[in-house]
C-alpha positions, 0 to 999 in steps of 0.5 A: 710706727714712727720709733720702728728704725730707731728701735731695731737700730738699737737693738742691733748695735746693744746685741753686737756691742754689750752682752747680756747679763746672764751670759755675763755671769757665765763668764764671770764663773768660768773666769773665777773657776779657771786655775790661775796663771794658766794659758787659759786664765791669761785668755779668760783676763782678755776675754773679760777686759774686751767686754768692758771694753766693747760696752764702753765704746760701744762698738763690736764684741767681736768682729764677725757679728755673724749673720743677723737672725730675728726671731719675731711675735707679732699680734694677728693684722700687724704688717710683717712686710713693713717690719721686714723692710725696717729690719733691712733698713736698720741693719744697712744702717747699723753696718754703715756705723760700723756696729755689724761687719759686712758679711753678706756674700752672694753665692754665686759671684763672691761679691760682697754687698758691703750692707749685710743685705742680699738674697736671705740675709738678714734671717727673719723669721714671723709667727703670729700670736695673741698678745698685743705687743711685738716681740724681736729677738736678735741672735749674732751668731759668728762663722767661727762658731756657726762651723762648729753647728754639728748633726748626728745620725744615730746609731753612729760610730763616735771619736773615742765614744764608741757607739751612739744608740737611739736613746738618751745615752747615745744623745748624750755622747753626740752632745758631748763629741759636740763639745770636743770637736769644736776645740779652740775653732769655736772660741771655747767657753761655749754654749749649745742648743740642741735639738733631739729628733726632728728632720734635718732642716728643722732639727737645725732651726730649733737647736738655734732657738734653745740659744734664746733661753738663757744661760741660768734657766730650767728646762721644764721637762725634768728628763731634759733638765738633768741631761742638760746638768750633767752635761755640763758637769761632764763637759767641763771634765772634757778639758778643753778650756778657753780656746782650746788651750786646755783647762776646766771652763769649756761651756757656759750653757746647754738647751735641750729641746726635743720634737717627734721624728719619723721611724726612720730617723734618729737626728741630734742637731747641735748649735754650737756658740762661743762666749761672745753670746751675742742675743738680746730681744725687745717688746714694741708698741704695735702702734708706734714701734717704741721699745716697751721693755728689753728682754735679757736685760734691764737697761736700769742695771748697772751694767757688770764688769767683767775685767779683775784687772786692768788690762792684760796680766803681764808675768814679765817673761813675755817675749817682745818681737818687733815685725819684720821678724828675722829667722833667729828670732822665730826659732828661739819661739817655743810652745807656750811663750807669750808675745808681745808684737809690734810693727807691721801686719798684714791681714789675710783671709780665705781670699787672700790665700787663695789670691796668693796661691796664684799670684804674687803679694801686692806687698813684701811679705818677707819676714812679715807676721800675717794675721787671719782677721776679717776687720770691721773698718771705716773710713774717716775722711782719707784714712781707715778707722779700726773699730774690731779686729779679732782673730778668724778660724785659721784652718780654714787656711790650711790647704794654703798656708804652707805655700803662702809661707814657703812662697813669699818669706812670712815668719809668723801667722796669727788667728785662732785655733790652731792648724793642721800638719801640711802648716806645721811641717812648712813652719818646720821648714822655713822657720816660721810659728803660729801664734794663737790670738784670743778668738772674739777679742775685737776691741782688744786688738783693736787697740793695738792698732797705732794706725792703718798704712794701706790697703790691698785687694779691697775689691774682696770687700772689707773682711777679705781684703788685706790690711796694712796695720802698725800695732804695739804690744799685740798680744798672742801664745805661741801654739805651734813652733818651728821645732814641730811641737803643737798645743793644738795636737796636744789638747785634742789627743789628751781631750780625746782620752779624756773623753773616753774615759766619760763612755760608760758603754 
């Protein structure tokens, strides 16, 4: 099988870097769909423009390529180990060309491996079959949305649903609770897979597999393939829209499958994705490991290009800030302004946070403007490369953010979101703001960076350690404001009555 590395190698960078067709054409409709000059069109136009752009370059849709999951059919007799050790070669080497980001963190030390390799990561799941080729599939599934996976227990009490029962309507308000509940933290437009029944375990796996049919097929079962239409009728009613801001395009897709349950059980397991739909598969030659056909696309196709602009719609209004920022310029910020940063940034995640509840910052973070962002870097020589830098899921800062900010002088945090009350009231306080960046948008923003200047707390591995960045005209909406207002709030508690009002009983 002397084409099995090159084969996977290319599986994994054209998953990471060039979405498939059918995914393409969802988000080609939502974008045409989406009422224009809203905040969700503006985050749909960047949307579109960083899958150009990701294609273009190849390099990452976004920067959190996920857990890598394969899913492979293999003919009776044909050396599953071999293709497991190939898998872990090809993913080590397409993290080391920075096609994946490190994502691979031992449980029990923290430690990053720095390869995406370690007790069961990559997934890799076999099964035998009767045809003579192999088949791979390769889901990237990032944390943002992985958070938002969500199982119900039915009966079940539901936010602004009611009671959920044992039949197809309950499935159906758990289905729709899905949608609401992952808000702008699962880089909405999304796509769910979902599985009725099972036990827990199970249950999960299978919904994960309805995300490898694609986005424009029928389900076979008519019960199922009318749940799924109107679900998606329904959950556009919902009105989340792209990223949680509000807005008509809140899911792309919903898979329903079904399997036999114990009495006692009732599970409805949800795989929540988000518009960077990163799936693709392959068919090898059992003998030489060649690509005999890709599935999910033709690589003959032109591909479609997705951006009906150049660039990021620019209204003139937009709020020009340069880093550090002062207190005056923060408090004329008010919900719904876009801006436009340059200067200096500061990335901080999860460890970071937690470093710097207990510690002080290895650099001023006075007036600084700190972006919740897990780069995929590499080195050149002497100096850091930026190849994607979206923004990460920042509630999970919450328990840290309003000290970071009190503590240490910082004027503006950037991720994806929103956050929560403890980090409204210290944006309140101290004169601070949130601004929401484009969930997934990793080439657009890495675009914005002129250069690296530094780097802290590295030994946290890449995504976690604290990058120094200069970066022009980065662009972001402001959703919370030192005035106590949040968009945040506001679209849960209007999707939330919007929701209700799809009860029925």
């Amino acid at each position: 099988m002397e084409f099995l590395a090159t084969s996977l190698l290319e599986l994994i960078t054209q998953t990471s870097t060039n979405l498939p067709p059918d995914v393409r054409a969802a988000m080609g409709h939502a974008l045409d769909a989406e009422t224009p000059d809203t905040q969700a069109s503006q985050a749909l136009a960047i949307i579109a423009g960083n899958i150009d752009m990701a294609a273009d370059d190849a390099n990452p849709i976004c920067q959190d390529t996920g857990m890598p999951t394969f899913v492979i059919h293999t003919p009776v007799g044909v050396n599953q180990i071999r293709i497991k050790r190939a898998i872990q070669d090809a993913v080590a080497e397409a993290t080391r060309l920075g096609k994946l980001r490190p994502n691979s963190v031992d449980s029990i030390t923290g430690k990053n491996s720095g390869n995406n390799l370690g007790e069961e990561t990559p997934v890799v799941h076999f099964e035998q079959w009767e045809q003579d080729q192999i088949e791979i599939k390769l889901l990237l599934k990032g944390g943002g949305c992985e958070n938002k996976n969500i199982q119900y227990s039915l009966p079940a009490e539901l936010d602004h649903l009611g009671k959920a029962g044992r039949d197809l309507e309950g499935v159906r308000k758990c289905i729709l609770h899905a949608v609401w509940q992952a808000q702008g933290h699962g880089c909405a437009p999304g796509a769910l897979g979902v599985c009725i029944g099972s036990d827990r375990g199970h249950g999960y796996m299978l919904a994960k597999y309805q995300l490898f049919r694609t986005l424009d097929d029928v389900n076979p079962d008519p019960v199922l393939a009318r749940l799924e239409a109107e679900i998606m009728e329904e959950a556009n009613r919902i009105g989340v829209g792209a990223m949680g801001f509000g807005g008509g395009q809140s899911l792309i897709g919903c898979k329903i499958t079904s399997a036999n349950r114990l009495p006692a059980s009732f599970f409805v397991s949800v795989a929540y994705d988000c518009w960077a739909f990163r799936r693709l598969g392959v068919m090898l030659d059992p003998e030489t490991g060649a690509i005999t056909r890709w599935l999910y696309r033709d690589p003959e196709t032109p591909v479609r290009r997705m951006a009906r602009g150049e660039g990021f719609p620019l209204s003139g209004r937009e709020v020009l800030l340069n880093a550090p920022l002062t207190e005056a310029q923060v408090r004329a910020l008010k919900v719904g302004d876009v801006v436009l940063i340059s200067g200096e940034m500061f990335t901080g995640r999860d460890n970071v946070h937690a470093y710097l509840m207990k510690n002080a910052p290895p650099a001023d973070l006075q007036g600084s403007v700190l972006y919740h962002c897990g780069p995929v870097m590499l080195k050149q020589g002497d100096h850091w490369v930026v190849k994607a830098a979206g923004p990460t899921t920042s509630s999970r800062e919450e328990p840290y953010q309003g000290t970071v900010i009190r503590n240490y002088g910082v004027r503006a945090v950037v991720g994806k979101g929103g956050m929560g009350a403890k980090t409204l009231a210290a944006l309140k306080e101290s004169g601070a703001v949130y601004l929401n960046a484009i969930g997934g948008a990793a080439q657009f923003y890495a675009r914005t960076v002129e250069r690296v200047l530094g780097v802290h707390l590295l030994e946290f591995g890449i995504p976690e350690a604290m990058w120094h960045l200069k970066v022009n005209n980065f662009a972001a909406i402001v959703t919370m404001d030192s005035h106590g207002n949040s968009l945040h709030a506001d679209v849960e508690s209007e999707t939330g009555r919007n929701l209700a009002g799809l009860a029925r009983v």
